[in-house]
C-alpha positions in Angstrom: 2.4 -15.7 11.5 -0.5 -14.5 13.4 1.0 -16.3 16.8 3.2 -12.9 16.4 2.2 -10.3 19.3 1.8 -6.7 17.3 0.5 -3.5 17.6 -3.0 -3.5 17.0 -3.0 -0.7 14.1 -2.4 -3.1 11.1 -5.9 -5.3 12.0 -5.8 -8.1 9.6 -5.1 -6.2 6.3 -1.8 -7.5 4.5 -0.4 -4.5 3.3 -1.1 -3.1 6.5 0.4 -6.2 8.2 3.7 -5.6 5.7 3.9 -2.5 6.0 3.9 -2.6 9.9 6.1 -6.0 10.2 8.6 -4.8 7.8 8.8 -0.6 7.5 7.1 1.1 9.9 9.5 2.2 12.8 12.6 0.6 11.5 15.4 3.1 10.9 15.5 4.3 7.3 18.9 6.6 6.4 18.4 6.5 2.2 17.8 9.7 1.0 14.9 8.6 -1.5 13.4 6.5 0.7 13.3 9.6 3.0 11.5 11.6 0.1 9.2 9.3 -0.3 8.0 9.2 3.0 8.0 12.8 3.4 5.6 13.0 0.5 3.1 10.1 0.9 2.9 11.5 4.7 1.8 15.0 3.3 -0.5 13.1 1.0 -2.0 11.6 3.8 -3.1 14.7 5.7 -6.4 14.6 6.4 -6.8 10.6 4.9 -5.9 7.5 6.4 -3.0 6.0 6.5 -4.5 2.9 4.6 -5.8 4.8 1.5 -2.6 6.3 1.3 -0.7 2.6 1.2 -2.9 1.5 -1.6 -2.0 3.8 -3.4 1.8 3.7 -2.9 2.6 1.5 -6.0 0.6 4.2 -8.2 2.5 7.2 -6.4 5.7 5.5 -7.4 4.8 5.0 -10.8 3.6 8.7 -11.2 6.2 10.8 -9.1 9.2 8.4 -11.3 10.0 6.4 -8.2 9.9 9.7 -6.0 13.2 10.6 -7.0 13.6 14.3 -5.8 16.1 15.4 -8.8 12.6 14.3 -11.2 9.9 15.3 -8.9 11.9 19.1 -8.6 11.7 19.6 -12.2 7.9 19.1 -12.8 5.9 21.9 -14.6 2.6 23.4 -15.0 2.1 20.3 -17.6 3.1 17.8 -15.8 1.3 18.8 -12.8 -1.6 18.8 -14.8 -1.2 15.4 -15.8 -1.1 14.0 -12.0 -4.0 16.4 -11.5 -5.9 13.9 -13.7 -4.4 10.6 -13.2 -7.2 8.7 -10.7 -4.8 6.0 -9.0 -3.5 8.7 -7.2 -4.4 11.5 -4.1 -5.4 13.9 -6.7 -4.9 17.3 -4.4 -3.5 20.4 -5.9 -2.0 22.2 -3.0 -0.3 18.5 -2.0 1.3 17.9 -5.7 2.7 21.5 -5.8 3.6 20.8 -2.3 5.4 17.7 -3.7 7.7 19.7 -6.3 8.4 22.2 -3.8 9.4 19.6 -1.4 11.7 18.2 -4.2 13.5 21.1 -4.4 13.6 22.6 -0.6 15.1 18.7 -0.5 17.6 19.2 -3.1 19.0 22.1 -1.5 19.4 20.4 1.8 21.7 17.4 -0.1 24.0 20.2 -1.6 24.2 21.6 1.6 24.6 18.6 4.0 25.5 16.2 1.6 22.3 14.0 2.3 19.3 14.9 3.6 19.3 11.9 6.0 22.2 13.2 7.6 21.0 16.4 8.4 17.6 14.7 9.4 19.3 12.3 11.8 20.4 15.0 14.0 17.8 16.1 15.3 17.7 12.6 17.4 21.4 12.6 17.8 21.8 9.8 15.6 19.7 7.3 17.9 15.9 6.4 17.4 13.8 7.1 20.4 12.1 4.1 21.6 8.8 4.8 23.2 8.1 1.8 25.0 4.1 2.0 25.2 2.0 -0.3 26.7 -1.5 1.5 24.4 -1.0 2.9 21.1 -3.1 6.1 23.0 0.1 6.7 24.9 2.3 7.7 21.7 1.9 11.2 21.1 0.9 12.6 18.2 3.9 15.8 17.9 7.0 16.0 19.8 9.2 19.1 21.0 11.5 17.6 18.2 9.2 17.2 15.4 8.0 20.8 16.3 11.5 22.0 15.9 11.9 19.6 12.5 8.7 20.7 11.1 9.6 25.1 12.0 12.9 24.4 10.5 11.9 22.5 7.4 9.5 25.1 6.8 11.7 27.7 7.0 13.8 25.8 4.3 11.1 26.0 1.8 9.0 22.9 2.6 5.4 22.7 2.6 2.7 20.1 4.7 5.3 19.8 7.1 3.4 20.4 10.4 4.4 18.6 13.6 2.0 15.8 13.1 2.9 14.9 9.7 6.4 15.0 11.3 6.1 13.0 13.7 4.4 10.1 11.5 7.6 10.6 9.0 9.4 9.9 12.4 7.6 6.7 13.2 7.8 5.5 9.9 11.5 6.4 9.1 12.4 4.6 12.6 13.4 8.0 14.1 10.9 7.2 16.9 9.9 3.6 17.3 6.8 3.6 18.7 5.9 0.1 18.4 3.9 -1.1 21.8 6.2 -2.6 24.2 4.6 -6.2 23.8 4.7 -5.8 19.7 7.9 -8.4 18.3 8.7 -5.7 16.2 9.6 -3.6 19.6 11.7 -6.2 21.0 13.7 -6.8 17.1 14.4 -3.2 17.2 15.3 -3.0 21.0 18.0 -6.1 20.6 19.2 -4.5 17.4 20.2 -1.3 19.5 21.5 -3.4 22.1 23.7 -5.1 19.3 25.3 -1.7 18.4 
């Protein structure tokens, strides 16, 4: 396993390792899989990436499996009883955020009949490979994920800036940004190939 050339992000940590090996940048179309990215990238504003993975299995359990028809229906009391629950990124403005997202997300099903769909576009359908030789080279925000993130807000959503866009699109496989030399680069690169 470690004879595998990979970005050098991960380090050594497994869930890191996992999460890199068998998520990150690989192209993700199910709509609560979507949500759940959208969130736990919001969460992680500010935080590492890292802190936020830990804690993954515990956002699940809280935000019922991130399923946006639940998460929209939270109240004051049930936002309260995040507010306390320690396993999680206990930030105010990022729960509410959360429910508001749910519902913003909600709208966008009825009216495109997913939300990957309508999210899919803005790449035309294709992921963008970026084919860098130093994880410095990737950018951090995109013309497209500042048109995604202006647009989303617009819609309703909230922590949805360009950054925190463009991560979702790394880790939904909109943009793969795996390094050139990274196996996961060249699995993604045949798979396109294949299509």
């Amino acid at each position: 396993m470690s004879e595998k050339k990979r970005c050098p992000w991960p380090t050594d940590i497994p869930i890191y390792l996992e999460y890199h090996d068998n998520e990150w940048g690989r192209p993700e179309y199910d709509d609560n899989k979507l949500f759940e990215m959208l969130i736990l990238e919001g969460m992680q504003a500010g935080l590492s990436w890292i802190t936020v993975l830990k804690k993954r299995e515990a956002f699940r359990e809280a935000f019922d499996n991130f399923d946006p028809k639940k998460v929209a229906l939270y109240d004051d009391e049930k936002i309260e009883e995040l507010m306390l629950n320690e396993k999680i990124i206990r930030n105010r403005m990022k729960i509410n955020a959360a429910v508001q997202n749910a519902r913003a997300f909600l709208k966008i099903i009825e009216k495109h009949g997913s939300f990957s769909k309508m999210i899919w576009e803005y790449v035309s359908n294709e992921p963008i490979t970026g084919h860098w030789k130093r994880i410095e080279d990737a950018p951090t925000t995109t013309l497209i994920s500042d048109r995604i993130s202006k647009d989303l807000k617009k819609l309703g959503f909230n922590f949805v800036g360009s950054t925190i866009i463009y991560s979702f699109m790394q880790a939904v496989g909109m943009v793969n940004d795996h390094l050139k030399d990274c196996f996961v680069c060249e699995e993604l690169d045949l798979r396109e190939k294949q299509h």
